[in-house]
MILUM-607983 format. One record per residue (C-alpha): x, y, z; residue number from 1. Coordinates in steps of 0.2 Angstrom, whole numbers. Example, Ala and Ser with C-alpha at 12.3 -4.5 7.8 and 13.67 -1.06 7.14 Angstrom:
BEGIN
+-------+-------+-------+-----+
|     X |     Y |     Z |  nr |
+-------+-------+-------+-----+
|    62 |   -22 |    39 |   1 |
|    68 |    -5 |    36 |   2 |
+-------+-------+-------+-----+
# end
This chain:
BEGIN
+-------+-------+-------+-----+
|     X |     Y |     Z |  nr |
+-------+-------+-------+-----+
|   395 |    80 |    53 |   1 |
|   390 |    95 |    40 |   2 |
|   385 |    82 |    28 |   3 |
|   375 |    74 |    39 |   4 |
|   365 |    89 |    40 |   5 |
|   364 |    93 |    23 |   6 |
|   358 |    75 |    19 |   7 |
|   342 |    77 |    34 |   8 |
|   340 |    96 |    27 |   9 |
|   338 |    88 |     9 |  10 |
|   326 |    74 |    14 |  11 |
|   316 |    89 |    24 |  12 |
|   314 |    99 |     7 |  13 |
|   311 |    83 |    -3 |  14 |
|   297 |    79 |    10 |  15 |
|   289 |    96 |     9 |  16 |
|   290 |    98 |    -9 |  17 |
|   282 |    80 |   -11 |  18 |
|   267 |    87 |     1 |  19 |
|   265 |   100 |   -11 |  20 |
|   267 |    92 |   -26 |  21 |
|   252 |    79 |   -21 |  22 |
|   242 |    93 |   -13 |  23 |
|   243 |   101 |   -31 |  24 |
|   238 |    85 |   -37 |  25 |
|   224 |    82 |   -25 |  26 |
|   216 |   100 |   -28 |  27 |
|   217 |    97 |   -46 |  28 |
|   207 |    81 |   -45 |  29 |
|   194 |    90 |   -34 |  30 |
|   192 |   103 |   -46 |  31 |
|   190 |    90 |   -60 |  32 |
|   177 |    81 |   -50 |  33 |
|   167 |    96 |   -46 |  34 |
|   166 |   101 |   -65 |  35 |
|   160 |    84 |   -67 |  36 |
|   149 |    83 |   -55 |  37 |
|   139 |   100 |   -63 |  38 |
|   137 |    91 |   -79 |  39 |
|   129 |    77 |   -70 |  40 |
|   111 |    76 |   -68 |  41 |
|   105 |    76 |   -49 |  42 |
|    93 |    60 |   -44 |  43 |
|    80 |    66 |   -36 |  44 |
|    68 |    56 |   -25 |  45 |
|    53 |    53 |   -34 |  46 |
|    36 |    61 |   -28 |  47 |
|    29 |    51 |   -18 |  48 |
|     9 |    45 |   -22 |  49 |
|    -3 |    41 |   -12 |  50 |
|   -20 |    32 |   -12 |  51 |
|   -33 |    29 |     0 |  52 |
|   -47 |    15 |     0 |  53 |
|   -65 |    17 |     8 |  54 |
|   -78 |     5 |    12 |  55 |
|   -95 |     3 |    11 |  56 |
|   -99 |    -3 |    29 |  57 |
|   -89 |    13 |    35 |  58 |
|   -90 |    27 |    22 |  59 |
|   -96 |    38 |    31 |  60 |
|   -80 |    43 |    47 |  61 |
|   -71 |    37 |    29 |  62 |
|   -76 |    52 |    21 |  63 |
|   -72 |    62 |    35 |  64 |
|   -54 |    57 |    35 |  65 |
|   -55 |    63 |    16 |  66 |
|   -60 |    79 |    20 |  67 |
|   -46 |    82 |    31 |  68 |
|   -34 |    76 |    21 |  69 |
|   -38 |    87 |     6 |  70 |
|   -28 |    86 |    -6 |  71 |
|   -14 |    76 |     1 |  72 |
|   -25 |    62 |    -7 |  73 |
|   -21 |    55 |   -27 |  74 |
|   -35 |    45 |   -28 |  75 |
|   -46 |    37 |   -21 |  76 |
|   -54 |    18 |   -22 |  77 |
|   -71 |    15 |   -16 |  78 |
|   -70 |    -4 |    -9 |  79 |
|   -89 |    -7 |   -14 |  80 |
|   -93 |   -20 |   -29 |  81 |
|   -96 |   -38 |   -24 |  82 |
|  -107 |   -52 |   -32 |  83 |
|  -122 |   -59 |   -31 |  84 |
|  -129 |   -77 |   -34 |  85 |
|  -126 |   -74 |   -53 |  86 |
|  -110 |   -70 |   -51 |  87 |
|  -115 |   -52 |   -57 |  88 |
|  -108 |   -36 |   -50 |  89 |
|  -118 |   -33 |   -31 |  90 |
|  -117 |   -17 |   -21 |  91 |
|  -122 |   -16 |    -3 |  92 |
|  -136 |    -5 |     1 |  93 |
|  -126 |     6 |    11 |  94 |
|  -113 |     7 |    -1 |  95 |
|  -128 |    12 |   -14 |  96 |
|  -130 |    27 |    -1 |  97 |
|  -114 |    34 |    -2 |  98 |
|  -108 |    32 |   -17 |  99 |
|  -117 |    50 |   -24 | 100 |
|  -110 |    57 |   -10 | 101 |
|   -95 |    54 |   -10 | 102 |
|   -93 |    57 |   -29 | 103 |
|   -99 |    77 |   -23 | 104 |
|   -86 |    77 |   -10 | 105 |
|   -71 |    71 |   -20 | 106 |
|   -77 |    82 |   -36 | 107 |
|   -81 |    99 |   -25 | 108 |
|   -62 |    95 |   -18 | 109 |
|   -54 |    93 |   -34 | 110 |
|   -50 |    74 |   -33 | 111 |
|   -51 |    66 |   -51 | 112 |
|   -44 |    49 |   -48 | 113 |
|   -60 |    39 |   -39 | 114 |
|   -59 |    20 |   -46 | 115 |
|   -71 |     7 |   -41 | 116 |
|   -65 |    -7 |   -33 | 117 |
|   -71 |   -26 |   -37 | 118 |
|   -68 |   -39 |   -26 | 119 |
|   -72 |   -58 |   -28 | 120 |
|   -83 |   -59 |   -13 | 121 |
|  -100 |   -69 |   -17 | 122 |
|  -114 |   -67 |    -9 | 123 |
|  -128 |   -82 |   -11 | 124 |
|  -147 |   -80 |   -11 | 125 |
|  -150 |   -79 |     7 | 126 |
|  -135 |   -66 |     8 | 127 |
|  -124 |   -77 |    16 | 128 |
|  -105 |   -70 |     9 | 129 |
|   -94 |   -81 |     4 | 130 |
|   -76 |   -69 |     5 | 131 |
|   -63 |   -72 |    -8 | 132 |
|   -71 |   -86 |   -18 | 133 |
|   -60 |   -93 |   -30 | 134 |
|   -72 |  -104 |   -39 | 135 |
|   -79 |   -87 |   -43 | 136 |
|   -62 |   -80 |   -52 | 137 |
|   -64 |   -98 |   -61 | 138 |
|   -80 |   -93 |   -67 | 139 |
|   -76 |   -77 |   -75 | 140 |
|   -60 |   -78 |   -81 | 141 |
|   -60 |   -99 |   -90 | 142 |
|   -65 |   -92 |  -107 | 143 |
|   -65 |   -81 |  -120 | 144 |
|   -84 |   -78 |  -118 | 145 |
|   -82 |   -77 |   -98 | 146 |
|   -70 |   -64 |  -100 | 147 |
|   -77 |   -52 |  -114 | 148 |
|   -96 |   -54 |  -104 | 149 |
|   -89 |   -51 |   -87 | 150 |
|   -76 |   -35 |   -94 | 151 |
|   -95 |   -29 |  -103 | 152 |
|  -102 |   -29 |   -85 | 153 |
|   -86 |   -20 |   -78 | 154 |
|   -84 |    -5 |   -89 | 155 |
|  -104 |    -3 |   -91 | 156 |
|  -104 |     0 |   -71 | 157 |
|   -89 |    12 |   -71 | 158 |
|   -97 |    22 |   -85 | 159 |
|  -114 |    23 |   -78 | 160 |
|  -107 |    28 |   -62 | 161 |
|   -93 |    41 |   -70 | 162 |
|   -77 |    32 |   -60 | 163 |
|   -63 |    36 |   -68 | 164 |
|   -57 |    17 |   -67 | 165 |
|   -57 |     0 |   -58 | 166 |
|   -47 |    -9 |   -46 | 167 |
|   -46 |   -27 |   -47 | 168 |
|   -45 |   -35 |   -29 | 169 |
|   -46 |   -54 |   -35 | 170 |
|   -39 |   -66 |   -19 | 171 |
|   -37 |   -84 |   -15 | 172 |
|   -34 |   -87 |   -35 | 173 |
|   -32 |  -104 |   -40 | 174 |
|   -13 |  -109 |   -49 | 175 |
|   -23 |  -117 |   -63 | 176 |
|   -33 |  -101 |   -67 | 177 |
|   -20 |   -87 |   -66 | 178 |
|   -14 |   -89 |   -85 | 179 |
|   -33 |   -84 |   -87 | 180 |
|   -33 |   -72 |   -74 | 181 |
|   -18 |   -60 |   -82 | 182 |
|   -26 |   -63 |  -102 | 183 |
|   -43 |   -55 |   -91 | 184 |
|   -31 |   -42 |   -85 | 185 |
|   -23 |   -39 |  -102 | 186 |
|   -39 |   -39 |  -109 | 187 |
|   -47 |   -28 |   -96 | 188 |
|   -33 |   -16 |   -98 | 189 |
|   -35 |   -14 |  -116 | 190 |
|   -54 |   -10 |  -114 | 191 |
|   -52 |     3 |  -102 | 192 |
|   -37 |    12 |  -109 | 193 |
|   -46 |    13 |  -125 | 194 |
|   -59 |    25 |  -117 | 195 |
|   -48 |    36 |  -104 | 196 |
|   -50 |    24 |   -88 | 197 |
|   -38 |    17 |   -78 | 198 |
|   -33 |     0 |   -70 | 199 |
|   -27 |    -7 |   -55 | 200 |
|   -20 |   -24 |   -49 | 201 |
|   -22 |   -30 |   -29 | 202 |
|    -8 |   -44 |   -27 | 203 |
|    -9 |   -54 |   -11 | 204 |
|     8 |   -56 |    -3 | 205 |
|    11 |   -72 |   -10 | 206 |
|     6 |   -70 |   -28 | 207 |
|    21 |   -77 |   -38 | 208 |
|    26 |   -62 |   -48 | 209 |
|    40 |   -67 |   -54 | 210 |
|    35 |   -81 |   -62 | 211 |
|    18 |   -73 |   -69 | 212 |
|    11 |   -66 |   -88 | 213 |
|     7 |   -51 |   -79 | 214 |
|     4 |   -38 |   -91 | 215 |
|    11 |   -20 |   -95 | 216 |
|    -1 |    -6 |   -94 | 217 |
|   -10 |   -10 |   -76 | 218 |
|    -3 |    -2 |   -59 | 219 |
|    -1 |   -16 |   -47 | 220 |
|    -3 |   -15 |   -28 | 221 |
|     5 |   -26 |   -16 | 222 |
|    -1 |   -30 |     1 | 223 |
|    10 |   -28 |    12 | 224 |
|    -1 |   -34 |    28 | 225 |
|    -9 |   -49 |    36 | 226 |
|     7 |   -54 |    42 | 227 |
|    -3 |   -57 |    60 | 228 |
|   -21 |   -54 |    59 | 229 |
|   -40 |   -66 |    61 | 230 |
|   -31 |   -80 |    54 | 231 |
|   -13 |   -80 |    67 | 232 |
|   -11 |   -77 |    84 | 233 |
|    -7 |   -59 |    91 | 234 |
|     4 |   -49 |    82 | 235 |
|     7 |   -35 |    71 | 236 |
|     3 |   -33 |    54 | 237 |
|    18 |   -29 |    46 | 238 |
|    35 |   -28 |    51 | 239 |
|    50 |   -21 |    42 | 240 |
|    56 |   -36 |    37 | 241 |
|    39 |   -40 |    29 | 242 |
|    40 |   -24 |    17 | 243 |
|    59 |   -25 |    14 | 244 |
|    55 |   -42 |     5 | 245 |
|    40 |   -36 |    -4 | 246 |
|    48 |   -21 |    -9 | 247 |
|    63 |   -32 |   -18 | 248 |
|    48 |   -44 |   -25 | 249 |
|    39 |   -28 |   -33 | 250 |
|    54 |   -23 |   -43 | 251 |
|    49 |   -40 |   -54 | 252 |
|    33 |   -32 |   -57 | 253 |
|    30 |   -22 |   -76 | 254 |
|    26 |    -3 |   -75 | 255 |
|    21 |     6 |   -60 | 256 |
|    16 |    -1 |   -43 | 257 |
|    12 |     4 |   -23 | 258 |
|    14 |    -4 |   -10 | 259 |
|     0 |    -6 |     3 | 260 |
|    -1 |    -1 |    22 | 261 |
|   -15 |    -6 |    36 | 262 |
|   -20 |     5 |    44 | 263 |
|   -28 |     0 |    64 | 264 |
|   -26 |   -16 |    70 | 265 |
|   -35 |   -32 |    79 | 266 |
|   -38 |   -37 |    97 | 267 |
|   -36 |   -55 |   101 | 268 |
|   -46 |   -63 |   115 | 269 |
|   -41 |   -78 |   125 | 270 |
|   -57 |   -88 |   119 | 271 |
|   -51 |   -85 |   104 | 272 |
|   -61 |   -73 |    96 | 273 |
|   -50 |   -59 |    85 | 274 |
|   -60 |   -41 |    83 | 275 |
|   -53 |   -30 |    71 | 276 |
|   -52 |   -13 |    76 | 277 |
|   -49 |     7 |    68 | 278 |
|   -34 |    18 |    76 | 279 |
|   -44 |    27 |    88 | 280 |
|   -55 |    11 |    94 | 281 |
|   -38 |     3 |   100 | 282 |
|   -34 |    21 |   107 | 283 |
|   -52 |    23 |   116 | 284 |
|   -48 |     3 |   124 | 285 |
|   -29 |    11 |   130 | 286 |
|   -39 |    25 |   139 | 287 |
|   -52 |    14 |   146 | 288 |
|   -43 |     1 |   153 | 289 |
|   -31 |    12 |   158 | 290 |
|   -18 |     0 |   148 | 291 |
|     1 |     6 |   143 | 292 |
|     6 |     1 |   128 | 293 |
|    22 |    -4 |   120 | 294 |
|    30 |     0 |   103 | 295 |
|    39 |   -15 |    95 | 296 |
|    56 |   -10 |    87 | 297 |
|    54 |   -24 |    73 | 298 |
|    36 |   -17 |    67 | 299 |
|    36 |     1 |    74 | 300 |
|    22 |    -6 |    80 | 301 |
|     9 |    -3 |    98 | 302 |
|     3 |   -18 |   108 | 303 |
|    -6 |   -21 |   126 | 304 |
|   -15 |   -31 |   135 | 305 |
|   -29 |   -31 |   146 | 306 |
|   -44 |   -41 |   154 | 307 |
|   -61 |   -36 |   150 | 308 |
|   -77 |   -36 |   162 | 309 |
|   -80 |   -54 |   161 | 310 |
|   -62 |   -56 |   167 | 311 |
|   -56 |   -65 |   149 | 312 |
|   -39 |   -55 |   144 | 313 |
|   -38 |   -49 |   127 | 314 |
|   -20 |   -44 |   117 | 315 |
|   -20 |   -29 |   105 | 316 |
|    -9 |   -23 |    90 | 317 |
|   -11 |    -8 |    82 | 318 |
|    -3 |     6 |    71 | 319 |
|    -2 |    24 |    74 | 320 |
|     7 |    38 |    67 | 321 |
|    24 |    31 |    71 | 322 |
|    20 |    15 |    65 | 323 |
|    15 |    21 |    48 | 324 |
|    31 |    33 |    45 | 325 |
|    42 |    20 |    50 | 326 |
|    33 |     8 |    38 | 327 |
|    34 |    21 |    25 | 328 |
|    52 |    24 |    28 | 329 |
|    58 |     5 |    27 | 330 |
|    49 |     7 |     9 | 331 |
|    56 |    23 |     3 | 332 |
|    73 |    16 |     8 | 333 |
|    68 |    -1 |    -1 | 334 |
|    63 |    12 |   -17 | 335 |
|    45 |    11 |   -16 | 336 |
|    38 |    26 |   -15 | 337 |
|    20 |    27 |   -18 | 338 |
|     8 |    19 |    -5 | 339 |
|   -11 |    15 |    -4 | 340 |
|   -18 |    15 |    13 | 341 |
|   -30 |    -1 |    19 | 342 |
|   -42 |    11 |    25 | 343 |
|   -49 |    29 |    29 | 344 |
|   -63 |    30 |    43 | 345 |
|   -57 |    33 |    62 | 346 |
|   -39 |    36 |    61 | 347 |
|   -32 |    45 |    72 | 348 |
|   -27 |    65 |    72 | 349 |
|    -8 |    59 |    73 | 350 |
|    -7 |    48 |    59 | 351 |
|   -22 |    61 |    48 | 352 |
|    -7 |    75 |    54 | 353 |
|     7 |    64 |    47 | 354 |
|    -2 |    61 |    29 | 355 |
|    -7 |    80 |    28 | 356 |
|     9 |    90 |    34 | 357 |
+-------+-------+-------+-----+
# end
């Protein structure tokens, strides 16, 4: 019996010393990590950037969001420069009109980065537009010669009108032209860099960057919208799976990039005619027909429906404030950081609030 006791007495002192022994252990590998860790440079979220386009058919509520934002805005792209007939650069005559003032407004509140941005939508001599014309992009970008004159055109405007850049906002591009398209983006780049000006690069969603000559230098954009829109059914216009993709796409993309958000969102009517509408003309509709809206988990984003006077029943999506932070948080978490937002005029105090904290 006494050695009985004596064996369970040892194997309790054994045990307890063995506790010890590994908490010494353990504390000792705790304080090594935590030296480590000081020698260890902390990662730090990068700052975020953000940008903002306005547009010649609503400049004016656009500038008013500007205003309020201050300086929570990095730069800012004035969507404005078209073409003509010629295939020449054409401004709107209301974009003509606010142009001057918005350069005062963005130089008396300190904002340097104004680009101009050039889309390839054409209008013909009875003014008739043609949007997104690729024939155009063919035009302008086939040769050498194309190139170098339509580059002239671009960096005469931008110095006449003291932007500090462009934005290229080229759609609907051809697969045969695009090998020309990045040489006039290489080329473009090269031009503008010379002389202090920036450059920008709008993707559409299903631009093949992976596969692509783009060129270093450039920031590119992606569109991250239009998942539903004038050309679907009802539905939002972006979703979190949406960005998730996009974001994973841009990390093929050379240098820096953004990822772009829509603001607002579209009313679709039975007949089949889609309208599309700012935050706080999808708000107004909630208020006058008295509609409830609710908030899709897979989008963050609001919808309703409701019948107007003539008895036809209309469907709308839209983004808010919670829309656009959980749309800014599925990019952040994807590590895209810096956004451009599709557009100011008539947002809503929320979402102005959320961008301005």
């Amino acid at each position: 019996m006494p050695r009985k006791r004596r064996t369970r007495n040892g194997i309790a002192v054994a045990a307890v010393l063995s506790l010890v022994i590994l908490g010494a252990i353990l504390i000792s590998i705790v304080k090594k990590d935590n030296i480590y860790m000081k020698d260890m440079p902390m990662t730090k979220t990068p700052e975020p950037k953000l940008s903002a386009w306005i547009t010649d058919w609503q400049w004016e509520s656009g500038l008013e969001d500007l205003q309020q934002l201050g300086d929570h805005i990095d730069s800012l792209q004035l969507f404005a420069a078209y073409f003509n007939d010629q295939d020449k650069l054409y401004f709107t005559e209301k974009m003509l009109e606010g142009i001057p003032q918005i350069l005062v407004t963005t130089g008396n509140n300190g904002l340097a980065d104004v680009t101009l941005t050039v889309v390839n939508d054409r209008f013909d001599s009875q003014g008739k537009v043609v949007q997104k014309d690729p024939n155009l992009v063919t035009r302008l970008v086939s040769s050498k010669t194309s190139r170098t004159q339509h580059i002239d055109e671009l960096v005469e405007t931008v110095n006449n009108y003291g932007f500090g850049g462009l934005e290229i906002d080229y759609e609907q591009i051809s697969d045969k032209d695009w090998k020309n398209v990045c040489l006039f983006y290489k080329e473009l780049y090269q031009r503008l860099h010379a002389s202090g000006k920036t450059l920008r690069i709008v993707l559409e969603p299903k631009a093949k960057v992976g596969s692509l000559p783009l060129p270093k230098g450039p920031v590119y954009v992606m569109m991250a919208y239009n998942l539903y829109g004038t050309h679907s059914g009802p539905g939002p216009k972006a979703d979190n799976a949406l960005i998730t993709d996009l974001a994973k796409k841009m990390k093929k993309l050379p240098g820096n990039h953004m990822i772009a958000l829509s603001l607002g969102g579209f009313d679709w009517s039975a007949n089949g005619e889609v309208k599309a509408l700012t935050e706080k003309q999808a708000s107004m509709l909630v208020q006058s027909t008295l509609s409830i809206p609710a908030r899709d988990k897979k989008s963050g984003s609001l919808y309703y429906k409701y019948k107007d006077e003539n008895g036809i029943q209309h469907t709308v999506w839209y983004a808010d404030n919670e829309t656009l932070t959980q749309w800014m948080n599925v990019a952040a978490k994807a590590g895209i950081y810096n956004i451009a937002l599709w557009r100011l005029g008539e947002i809503g105090e929320g979402t102005l609030q959320t961008l301005s904290p």
